[in-house]
PyMOL Python script that loads the backbone (N, CA, C, O; Angstrom):
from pymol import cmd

cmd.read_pdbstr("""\
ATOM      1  N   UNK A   1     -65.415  -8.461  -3.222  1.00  0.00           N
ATOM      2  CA  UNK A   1     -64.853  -8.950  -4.464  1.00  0.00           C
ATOM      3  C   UNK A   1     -65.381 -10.357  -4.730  1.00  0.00           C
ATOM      4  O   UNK A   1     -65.347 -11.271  -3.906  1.00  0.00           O
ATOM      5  N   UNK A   2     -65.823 -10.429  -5.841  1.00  0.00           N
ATOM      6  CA  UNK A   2     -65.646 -11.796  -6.321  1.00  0.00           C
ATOM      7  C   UNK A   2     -64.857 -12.849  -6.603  1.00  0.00           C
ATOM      8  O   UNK A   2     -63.927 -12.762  -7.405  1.00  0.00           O
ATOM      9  N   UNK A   3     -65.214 -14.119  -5.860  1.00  0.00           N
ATOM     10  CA  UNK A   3     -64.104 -14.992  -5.928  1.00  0.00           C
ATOM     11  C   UNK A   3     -64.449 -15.814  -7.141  1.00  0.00           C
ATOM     12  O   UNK A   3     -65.561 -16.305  -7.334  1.00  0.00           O
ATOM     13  N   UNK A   4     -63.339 -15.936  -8.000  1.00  0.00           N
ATOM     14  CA  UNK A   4     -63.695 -16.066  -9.569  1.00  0.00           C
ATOM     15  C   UNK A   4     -63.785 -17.715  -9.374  1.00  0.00           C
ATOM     16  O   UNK A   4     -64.878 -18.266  -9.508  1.00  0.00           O
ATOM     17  N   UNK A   5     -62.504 -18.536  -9.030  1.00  0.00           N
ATOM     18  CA  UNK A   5     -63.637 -20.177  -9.312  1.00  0.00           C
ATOM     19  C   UNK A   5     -64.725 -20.752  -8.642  1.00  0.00           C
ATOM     20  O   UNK A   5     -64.987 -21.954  -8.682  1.00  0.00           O
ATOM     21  N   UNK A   6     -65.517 -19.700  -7.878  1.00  0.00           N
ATOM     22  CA  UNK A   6     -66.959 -19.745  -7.591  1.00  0.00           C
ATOM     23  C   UNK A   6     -67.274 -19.553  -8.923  1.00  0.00           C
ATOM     24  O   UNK A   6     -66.538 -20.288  -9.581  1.00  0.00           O
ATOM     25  N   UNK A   7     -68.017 -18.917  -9.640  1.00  0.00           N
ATOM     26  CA  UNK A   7     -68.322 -18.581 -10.696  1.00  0.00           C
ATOM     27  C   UNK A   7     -67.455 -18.839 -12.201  1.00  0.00           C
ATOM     28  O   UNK A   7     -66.843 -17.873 -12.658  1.00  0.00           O
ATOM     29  N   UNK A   8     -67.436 -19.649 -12.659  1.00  0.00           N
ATOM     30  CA  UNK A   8     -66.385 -19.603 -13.522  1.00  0.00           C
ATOM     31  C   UNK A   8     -66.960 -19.084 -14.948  1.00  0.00           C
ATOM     32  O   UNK A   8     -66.245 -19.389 -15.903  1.00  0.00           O
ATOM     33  N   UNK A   9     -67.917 -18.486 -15.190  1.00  0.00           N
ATOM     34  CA  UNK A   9     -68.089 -18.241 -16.258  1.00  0.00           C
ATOM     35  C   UNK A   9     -68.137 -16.686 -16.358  1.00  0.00           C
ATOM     36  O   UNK A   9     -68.503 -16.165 -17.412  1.00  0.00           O
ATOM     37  N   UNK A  10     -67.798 -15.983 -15.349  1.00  0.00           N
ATOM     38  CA  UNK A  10     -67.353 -14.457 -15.463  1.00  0.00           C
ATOM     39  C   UNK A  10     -66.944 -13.832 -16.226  1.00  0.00           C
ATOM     40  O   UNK A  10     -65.837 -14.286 -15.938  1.00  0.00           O
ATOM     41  N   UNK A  11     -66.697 -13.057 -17.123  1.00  0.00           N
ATOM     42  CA  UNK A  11     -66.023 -11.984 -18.082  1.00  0.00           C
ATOM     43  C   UNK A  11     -65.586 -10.956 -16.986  1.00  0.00           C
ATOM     44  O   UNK A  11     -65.769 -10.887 -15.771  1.00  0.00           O
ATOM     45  N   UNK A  12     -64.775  -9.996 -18.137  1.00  0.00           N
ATOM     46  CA  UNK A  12     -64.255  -8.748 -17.395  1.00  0.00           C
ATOM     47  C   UNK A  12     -64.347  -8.095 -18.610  1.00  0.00           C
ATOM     48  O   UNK A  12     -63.645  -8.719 -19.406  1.00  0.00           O
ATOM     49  N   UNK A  13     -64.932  -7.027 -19.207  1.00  0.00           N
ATOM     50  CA  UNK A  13     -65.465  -6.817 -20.266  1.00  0.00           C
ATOM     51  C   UNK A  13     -65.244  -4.699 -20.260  1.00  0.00           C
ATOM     52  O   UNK A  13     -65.589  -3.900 -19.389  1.00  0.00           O
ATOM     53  N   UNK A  14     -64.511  -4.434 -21.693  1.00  0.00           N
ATOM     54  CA  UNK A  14     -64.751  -3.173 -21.471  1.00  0.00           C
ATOM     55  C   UNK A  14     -66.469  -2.248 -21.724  1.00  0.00           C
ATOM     56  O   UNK A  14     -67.280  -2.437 -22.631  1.00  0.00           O
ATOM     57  N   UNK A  15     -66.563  -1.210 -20.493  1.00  0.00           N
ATOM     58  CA  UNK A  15     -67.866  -0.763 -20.619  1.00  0.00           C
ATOM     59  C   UNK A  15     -68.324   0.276 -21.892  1.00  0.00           C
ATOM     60  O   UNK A  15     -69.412   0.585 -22.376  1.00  0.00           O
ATOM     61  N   UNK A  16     -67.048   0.611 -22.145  1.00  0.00           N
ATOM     62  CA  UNK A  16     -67.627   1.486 -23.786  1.00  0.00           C
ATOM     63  C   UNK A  16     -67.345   0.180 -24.937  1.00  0.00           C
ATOM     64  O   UNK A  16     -67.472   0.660 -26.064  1.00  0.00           O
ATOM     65  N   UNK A  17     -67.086  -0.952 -24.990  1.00  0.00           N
ATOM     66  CA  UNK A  17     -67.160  -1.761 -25.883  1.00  0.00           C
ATOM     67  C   UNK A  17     -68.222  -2.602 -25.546  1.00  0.00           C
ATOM     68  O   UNK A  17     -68.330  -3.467 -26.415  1.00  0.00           O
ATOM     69  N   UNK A  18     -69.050  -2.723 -24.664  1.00  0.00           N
ATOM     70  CA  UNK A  18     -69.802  -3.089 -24.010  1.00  0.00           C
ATOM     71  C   UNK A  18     -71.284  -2.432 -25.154  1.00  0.00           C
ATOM     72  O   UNK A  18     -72.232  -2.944 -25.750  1.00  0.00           O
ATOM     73  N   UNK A  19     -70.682  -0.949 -24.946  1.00  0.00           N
ATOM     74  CA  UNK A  19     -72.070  -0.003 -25.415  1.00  0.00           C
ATOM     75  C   UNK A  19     -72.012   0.295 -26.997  1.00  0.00           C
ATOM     76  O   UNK A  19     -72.905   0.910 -27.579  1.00  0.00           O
ATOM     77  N   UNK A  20     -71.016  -0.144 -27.540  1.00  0.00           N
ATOM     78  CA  UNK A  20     -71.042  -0.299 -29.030  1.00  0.00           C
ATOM     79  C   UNK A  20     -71.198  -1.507 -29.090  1.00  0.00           C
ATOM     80  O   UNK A  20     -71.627  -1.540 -30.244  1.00  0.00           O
ATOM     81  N   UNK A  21     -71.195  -2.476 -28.794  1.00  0.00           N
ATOM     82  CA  UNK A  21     -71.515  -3.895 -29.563  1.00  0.00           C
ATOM     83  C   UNK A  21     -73.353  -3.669 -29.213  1.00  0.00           C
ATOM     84  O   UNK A  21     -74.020  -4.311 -30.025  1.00  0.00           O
ATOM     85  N   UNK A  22     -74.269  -2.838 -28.108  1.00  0.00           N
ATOM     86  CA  UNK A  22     -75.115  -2.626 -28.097  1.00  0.00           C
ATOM     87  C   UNK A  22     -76.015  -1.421 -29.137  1.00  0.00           C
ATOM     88  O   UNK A  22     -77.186  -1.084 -29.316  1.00  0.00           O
ATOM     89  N   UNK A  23     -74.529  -1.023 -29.697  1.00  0.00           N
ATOM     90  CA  UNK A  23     -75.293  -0.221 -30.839  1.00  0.00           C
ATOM     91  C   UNK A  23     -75.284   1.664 -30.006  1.00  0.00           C
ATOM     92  O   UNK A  23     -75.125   2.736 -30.589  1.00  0.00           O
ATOM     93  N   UNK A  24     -75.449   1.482 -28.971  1.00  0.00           N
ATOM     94  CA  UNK A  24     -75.675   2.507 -28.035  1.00  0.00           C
ATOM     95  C   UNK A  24     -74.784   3.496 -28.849  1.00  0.00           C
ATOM     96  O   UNK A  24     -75.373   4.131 -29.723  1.00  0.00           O
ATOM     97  N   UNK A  25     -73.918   3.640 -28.743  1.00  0.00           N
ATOM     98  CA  UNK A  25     -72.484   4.321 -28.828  1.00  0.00           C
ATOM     99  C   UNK A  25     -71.910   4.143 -30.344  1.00  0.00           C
ATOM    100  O   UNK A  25     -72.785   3.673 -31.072  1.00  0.00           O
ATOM    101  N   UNK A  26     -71.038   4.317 -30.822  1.00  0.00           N
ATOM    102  CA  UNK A  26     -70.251   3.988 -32.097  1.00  0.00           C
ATOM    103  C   UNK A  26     -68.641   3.995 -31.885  1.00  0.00           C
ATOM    104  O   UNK A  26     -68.152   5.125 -31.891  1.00  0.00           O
ATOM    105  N   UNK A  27     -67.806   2.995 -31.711  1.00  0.00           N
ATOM    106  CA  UNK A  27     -66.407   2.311 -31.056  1.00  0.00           C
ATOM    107  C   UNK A  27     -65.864   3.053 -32.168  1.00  0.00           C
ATOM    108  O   UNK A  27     -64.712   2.625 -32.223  1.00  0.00           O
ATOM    109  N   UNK A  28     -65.990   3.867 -33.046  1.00  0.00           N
ATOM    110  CA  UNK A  28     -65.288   4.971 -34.025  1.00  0.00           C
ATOM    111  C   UNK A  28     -65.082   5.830 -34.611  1.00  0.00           C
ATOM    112  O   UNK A  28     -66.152   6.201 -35.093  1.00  0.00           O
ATOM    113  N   UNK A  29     -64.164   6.556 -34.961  1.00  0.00           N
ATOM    114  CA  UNK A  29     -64.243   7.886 -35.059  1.00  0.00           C
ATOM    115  C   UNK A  29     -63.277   8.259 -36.482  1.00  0.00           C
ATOM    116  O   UNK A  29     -62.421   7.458 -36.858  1.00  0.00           O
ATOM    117  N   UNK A  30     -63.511   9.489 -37.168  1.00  0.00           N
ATOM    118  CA  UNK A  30     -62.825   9.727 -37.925  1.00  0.00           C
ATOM    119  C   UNK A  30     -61.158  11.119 -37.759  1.00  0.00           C
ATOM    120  O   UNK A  30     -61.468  12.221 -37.305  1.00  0.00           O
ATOM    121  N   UNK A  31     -60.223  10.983 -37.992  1.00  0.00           N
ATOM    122  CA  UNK A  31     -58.811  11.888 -37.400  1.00  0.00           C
ATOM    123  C   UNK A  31     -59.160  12.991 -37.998  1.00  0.00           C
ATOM    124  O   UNK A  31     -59.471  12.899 -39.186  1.00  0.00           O
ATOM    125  N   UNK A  32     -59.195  14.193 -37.398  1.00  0.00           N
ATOM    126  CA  UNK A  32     -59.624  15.346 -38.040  1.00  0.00           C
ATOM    127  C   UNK A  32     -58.408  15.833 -38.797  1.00  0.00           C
ATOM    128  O   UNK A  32     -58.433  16.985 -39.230  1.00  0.00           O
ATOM    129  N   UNK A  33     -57.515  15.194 -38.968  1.00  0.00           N
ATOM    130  CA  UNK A  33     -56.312  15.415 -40.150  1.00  0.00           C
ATOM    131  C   UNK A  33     -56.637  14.531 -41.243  1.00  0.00           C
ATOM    132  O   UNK A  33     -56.285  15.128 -42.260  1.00  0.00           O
ATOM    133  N   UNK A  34     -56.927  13.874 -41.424  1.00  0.00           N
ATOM    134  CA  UNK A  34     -57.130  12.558 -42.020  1.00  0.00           C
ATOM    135  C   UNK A  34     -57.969  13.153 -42.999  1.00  0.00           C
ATOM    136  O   UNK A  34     -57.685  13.056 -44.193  1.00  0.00           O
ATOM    137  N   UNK A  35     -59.176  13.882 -42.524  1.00  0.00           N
ATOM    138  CA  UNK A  35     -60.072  14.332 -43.046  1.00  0.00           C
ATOM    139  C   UNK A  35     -61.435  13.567 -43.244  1.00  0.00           C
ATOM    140  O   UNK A  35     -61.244  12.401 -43.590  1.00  0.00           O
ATOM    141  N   UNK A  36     -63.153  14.023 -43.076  1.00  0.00           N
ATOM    142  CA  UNK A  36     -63.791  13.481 -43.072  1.00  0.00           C
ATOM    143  C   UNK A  36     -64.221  11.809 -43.805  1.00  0.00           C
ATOM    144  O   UNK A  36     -64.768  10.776 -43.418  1.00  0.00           O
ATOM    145  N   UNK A  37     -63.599  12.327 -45.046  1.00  0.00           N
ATOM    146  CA  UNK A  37     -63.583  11.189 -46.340  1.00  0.00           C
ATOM    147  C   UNK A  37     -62.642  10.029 -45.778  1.00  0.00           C
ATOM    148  O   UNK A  37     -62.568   8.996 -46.443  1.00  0.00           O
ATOM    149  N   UNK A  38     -61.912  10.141 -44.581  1.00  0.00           N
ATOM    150  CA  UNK A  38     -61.173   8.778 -44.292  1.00  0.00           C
ATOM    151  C   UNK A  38     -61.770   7.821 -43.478  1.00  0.00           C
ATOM    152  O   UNK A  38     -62.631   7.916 -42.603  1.00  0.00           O
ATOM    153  N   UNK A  39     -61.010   6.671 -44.034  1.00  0.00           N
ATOM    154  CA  UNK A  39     -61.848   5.568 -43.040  1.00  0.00           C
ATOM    155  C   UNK A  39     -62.011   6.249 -41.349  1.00  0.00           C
ATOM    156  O   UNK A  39     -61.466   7.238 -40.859  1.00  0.00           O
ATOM    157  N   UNK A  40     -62.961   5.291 -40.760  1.00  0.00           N
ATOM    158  CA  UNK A  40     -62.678   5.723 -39.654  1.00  0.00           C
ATOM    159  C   UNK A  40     -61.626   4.491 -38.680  1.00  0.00           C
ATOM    160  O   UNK A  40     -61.486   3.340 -39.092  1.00  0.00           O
ATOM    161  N   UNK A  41     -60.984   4.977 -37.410  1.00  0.00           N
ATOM    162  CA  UNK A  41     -60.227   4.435 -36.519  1.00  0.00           C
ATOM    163  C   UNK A  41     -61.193   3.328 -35.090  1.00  0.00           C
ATOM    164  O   UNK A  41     -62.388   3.624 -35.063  1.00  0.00           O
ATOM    165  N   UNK A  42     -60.987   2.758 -34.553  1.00  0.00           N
ATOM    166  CA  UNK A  42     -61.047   2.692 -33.090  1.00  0.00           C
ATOM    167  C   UNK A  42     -61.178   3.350 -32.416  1.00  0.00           C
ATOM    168  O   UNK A  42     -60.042   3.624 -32.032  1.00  0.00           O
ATOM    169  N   UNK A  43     -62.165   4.169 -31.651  1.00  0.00           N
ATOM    170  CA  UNK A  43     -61.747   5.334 -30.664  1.00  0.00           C
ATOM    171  C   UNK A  43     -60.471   5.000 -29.803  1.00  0.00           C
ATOM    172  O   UNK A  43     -59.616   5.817 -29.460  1.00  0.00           O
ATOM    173  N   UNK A  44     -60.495   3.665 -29.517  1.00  0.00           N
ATOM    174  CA  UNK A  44     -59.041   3.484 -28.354  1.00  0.00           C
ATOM    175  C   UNK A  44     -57.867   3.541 -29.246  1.00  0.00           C
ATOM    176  O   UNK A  44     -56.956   2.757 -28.981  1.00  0.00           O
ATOM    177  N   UNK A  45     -57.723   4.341 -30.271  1.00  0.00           N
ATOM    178  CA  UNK A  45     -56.242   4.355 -31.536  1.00  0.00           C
ATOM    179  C   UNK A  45     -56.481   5.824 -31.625  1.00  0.00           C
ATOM    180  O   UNK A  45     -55.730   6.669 -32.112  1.00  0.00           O
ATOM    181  N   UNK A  46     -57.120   5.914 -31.325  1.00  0.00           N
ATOM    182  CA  UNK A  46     -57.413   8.102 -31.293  1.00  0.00           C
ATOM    183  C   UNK A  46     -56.796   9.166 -30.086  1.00  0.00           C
ATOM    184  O   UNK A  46     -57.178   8.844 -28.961  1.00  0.00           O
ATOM    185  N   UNK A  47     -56.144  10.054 -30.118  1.00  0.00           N
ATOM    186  CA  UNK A  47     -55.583  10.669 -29.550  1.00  0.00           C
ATOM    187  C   UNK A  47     -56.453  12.128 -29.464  1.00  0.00           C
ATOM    188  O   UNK A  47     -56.617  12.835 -30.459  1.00  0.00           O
ATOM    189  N   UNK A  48     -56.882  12.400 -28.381  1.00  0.00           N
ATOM    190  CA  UNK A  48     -57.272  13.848 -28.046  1.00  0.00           C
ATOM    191  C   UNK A  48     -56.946  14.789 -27.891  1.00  0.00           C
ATOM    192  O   UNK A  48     -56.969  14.994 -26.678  1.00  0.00           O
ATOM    193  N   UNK A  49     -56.630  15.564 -28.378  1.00  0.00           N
ATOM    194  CA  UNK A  49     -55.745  17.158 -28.327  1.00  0.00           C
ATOM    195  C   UNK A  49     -56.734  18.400 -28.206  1.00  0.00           C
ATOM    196  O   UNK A  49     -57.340  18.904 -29.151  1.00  0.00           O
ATOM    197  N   UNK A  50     -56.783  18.751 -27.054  1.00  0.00           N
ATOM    198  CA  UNK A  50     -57.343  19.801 -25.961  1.00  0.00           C
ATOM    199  C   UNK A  50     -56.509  20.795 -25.192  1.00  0.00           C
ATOM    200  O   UNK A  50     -55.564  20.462 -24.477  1.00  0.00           O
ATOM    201  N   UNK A  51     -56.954  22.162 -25.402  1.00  0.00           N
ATOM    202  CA  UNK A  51     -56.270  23.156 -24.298  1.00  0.00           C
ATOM    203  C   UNK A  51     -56.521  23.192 -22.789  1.00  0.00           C
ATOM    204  O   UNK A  51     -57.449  23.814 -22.274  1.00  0.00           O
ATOM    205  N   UNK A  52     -55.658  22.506 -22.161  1.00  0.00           N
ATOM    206  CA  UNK A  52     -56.122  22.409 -20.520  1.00  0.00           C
ATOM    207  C   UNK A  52     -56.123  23.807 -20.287  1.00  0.00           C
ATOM    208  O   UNK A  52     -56.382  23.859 -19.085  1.00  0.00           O
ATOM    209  N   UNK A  53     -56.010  24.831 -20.638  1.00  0.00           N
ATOM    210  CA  UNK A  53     -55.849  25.880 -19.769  1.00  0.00           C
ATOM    211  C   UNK A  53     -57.626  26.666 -19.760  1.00  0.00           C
ATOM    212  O   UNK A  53     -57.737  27.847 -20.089  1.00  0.00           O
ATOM    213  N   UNK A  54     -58.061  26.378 -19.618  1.00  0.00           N
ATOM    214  CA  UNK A  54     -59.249  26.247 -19.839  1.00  0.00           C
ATOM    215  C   UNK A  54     -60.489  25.264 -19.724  1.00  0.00           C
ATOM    216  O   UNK A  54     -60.206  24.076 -19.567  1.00  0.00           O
ATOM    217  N   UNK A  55     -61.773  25.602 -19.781  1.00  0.00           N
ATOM    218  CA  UNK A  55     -62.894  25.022 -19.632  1.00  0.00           C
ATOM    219  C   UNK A  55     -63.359  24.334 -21.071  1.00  0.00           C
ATOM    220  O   UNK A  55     -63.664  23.165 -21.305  1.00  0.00           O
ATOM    221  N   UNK A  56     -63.292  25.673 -22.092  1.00  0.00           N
ATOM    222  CA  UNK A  56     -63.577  25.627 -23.403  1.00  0.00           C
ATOM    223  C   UNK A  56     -63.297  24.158 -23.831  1.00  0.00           C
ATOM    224  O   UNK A  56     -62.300  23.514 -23.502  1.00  0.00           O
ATOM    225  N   UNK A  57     -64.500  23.645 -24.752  1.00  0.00           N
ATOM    226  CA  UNK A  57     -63.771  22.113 -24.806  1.00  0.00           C
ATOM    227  C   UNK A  57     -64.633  22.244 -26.541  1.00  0.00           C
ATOM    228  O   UNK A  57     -65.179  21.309 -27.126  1.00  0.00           O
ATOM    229  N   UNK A  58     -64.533  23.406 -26.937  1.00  0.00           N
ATOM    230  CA  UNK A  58     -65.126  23.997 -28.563  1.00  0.00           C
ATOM    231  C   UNK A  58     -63.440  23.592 -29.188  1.00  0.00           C
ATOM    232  O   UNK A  58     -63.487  22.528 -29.806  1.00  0.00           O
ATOM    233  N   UNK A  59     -62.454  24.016 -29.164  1.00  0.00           N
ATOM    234  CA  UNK A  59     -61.261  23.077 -30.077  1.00  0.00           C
ATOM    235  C   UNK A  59     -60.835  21.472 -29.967  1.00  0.00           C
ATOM    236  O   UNK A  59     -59.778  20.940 -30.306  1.00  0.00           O
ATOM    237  N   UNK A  60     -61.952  20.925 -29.411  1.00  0.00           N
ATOM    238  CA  UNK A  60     -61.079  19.083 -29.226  1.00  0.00           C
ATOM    239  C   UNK A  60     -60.842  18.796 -30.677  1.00  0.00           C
ATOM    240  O   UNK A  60     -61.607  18.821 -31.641  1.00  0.00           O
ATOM    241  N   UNK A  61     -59.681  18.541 -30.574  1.00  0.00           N
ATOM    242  CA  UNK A  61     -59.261  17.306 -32.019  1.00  0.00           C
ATOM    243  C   UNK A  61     -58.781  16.127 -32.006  1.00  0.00           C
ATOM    244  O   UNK A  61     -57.732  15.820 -31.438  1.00  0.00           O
ATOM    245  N   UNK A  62     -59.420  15.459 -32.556  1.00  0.00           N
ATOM    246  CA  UNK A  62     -59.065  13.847 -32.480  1.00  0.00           C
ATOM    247  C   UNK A  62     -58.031  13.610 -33.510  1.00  0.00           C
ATOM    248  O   UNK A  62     -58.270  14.120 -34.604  1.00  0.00           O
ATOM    249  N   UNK A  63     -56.679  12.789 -33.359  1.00  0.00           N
ATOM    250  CA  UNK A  63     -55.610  12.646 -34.440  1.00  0.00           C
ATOM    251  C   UNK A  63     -55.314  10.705 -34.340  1.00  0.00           C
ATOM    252  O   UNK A  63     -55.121  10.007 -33.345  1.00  0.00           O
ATOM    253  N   UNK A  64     -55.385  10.356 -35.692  1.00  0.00           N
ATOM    254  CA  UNK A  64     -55.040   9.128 -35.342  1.00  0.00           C
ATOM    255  C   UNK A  64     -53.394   9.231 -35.274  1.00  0.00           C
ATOM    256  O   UNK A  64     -52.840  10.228 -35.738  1.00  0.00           O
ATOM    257  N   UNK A  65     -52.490   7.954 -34.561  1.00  0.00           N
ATOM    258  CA  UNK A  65     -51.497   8.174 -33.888  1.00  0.00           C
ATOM    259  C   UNK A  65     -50.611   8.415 -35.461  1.00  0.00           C
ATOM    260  O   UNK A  65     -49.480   8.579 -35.005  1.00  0.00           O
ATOM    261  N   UNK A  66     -50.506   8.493 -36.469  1.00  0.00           N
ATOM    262  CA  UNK A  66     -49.698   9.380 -37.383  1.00  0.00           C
ATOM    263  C   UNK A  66     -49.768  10.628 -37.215  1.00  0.00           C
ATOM    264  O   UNK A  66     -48.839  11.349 -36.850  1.00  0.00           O
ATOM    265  N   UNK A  67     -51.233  11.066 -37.552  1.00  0.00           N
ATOM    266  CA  UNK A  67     -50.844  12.565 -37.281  1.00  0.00           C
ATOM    267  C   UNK A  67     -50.902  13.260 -35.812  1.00  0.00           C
ATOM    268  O   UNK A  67     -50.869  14.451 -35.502  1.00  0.00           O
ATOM    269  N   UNK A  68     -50.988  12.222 -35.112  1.00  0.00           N
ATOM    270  CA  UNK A  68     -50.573  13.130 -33.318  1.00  0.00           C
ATOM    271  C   UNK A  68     -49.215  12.767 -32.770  1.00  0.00           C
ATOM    272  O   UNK A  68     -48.863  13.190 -31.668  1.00  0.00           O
ATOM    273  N   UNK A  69     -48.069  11.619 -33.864  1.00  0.00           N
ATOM    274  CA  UNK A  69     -46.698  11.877 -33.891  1.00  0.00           C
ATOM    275  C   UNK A  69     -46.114  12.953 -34.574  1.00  0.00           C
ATOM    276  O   UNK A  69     -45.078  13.475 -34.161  1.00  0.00           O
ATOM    277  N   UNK A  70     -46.731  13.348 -35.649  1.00  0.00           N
ATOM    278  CA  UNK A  70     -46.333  14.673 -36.399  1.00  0.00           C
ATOM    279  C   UNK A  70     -46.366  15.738 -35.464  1.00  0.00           C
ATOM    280  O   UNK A  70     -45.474  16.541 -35.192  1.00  0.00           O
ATOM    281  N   UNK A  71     -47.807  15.613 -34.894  1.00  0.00           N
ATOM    282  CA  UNK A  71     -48.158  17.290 -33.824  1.00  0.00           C
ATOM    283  C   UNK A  71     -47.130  16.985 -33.099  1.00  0.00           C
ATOM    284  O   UNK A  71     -46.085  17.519 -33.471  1.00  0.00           O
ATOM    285  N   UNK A  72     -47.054  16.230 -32.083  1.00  0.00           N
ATOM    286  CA  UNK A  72     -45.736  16.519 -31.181  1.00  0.00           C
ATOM    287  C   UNK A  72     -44.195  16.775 -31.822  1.00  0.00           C
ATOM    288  O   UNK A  72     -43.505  17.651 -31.302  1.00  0.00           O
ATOM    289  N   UNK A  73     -43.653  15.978 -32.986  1.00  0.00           N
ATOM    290  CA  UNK A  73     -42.533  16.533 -33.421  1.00  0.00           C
ATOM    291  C   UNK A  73     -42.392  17.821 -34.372  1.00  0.00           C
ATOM    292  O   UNK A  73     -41.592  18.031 -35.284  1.00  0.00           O
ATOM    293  N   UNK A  74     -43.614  18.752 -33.771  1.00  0.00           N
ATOM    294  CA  UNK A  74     -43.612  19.898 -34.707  1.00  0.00           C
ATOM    295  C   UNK A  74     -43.405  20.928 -32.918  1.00  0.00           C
ATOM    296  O   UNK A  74     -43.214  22.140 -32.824  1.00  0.00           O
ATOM    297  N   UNK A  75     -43.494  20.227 -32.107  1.00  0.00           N
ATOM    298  CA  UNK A  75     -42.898  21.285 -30.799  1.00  0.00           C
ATOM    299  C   UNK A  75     -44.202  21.771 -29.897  1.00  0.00           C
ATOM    300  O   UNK A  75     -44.304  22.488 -28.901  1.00  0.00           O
ATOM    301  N   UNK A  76     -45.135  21.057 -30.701  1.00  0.00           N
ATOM    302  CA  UNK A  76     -46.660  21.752 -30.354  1.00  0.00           C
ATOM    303  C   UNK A  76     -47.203  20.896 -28.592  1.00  0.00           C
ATOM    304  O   UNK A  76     -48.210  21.318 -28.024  1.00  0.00           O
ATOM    305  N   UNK A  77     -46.611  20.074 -28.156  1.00  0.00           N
ATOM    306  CA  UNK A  77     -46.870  19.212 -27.634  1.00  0.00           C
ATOM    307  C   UNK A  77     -46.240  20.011 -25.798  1.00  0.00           C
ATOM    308  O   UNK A  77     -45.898  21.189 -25.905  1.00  0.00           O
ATOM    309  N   UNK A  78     -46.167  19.637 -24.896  1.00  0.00           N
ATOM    310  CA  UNK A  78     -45.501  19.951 -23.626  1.00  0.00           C
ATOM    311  C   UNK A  78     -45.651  18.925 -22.768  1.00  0.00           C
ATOM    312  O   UNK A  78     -46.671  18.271 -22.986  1.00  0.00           O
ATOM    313  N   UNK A  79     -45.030  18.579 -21.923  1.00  0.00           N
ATOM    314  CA  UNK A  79     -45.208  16.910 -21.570  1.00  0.00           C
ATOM    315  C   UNK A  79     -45.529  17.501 -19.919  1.00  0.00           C
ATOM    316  O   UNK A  79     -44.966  18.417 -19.320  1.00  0.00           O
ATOM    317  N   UNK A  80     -46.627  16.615 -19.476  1.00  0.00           N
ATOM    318  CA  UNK A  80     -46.930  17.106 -18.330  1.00  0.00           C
ATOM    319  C   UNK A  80     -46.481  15.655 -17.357  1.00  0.00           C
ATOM    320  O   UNK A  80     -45.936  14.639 -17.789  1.00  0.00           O
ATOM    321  N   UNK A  81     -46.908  15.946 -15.920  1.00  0.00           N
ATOM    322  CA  UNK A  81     -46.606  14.729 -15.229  1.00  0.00           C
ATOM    323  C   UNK A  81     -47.703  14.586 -14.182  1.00  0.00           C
ATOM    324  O   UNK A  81     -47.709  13.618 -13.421  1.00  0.00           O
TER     325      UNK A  81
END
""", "prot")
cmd.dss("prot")
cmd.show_as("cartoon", "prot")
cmd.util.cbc("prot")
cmd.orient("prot")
């Protein structure tokens, strides 16, 4: 580990914000409720909704957190641990 006031000019920096400020990547996405025509979000404000019971990863939907409070108070949701 690094001992930080050796070095004091260190960051701690996230690595996918890292790769969009490099252009690499794109830090956003659009809510597939929302619909294409909407602004887009933050990926870290996006919620993923996937069938674990399975491999298949052909239904992912991304919901910004309005419409992935709706999905869960519609019963669609199961809370795991």
């Amino acid at each position: 580990m690094i001992h930080a006031p050796e070095r004091q000019n260190l960051s701690l920096d996230n690595y996918a914000d890292l790769l969009a400020l490099a252009g690499i990547v794109r830090a956003t996405a659009t809510c597939n409720a929302c619909g294409p025509d909407s602004l887009p979000y933050r990926t870290d404000s996006l919620w993923l909704v996937h069938d674990q019971s399975g491999e298949d990863t052909s239904g992912l939907t991304l919901l910004c957190a309005h419409h992935a409070s709706d999905w869960v108070h519609t019963d669609h949701f199961i809370a795991t641990s």
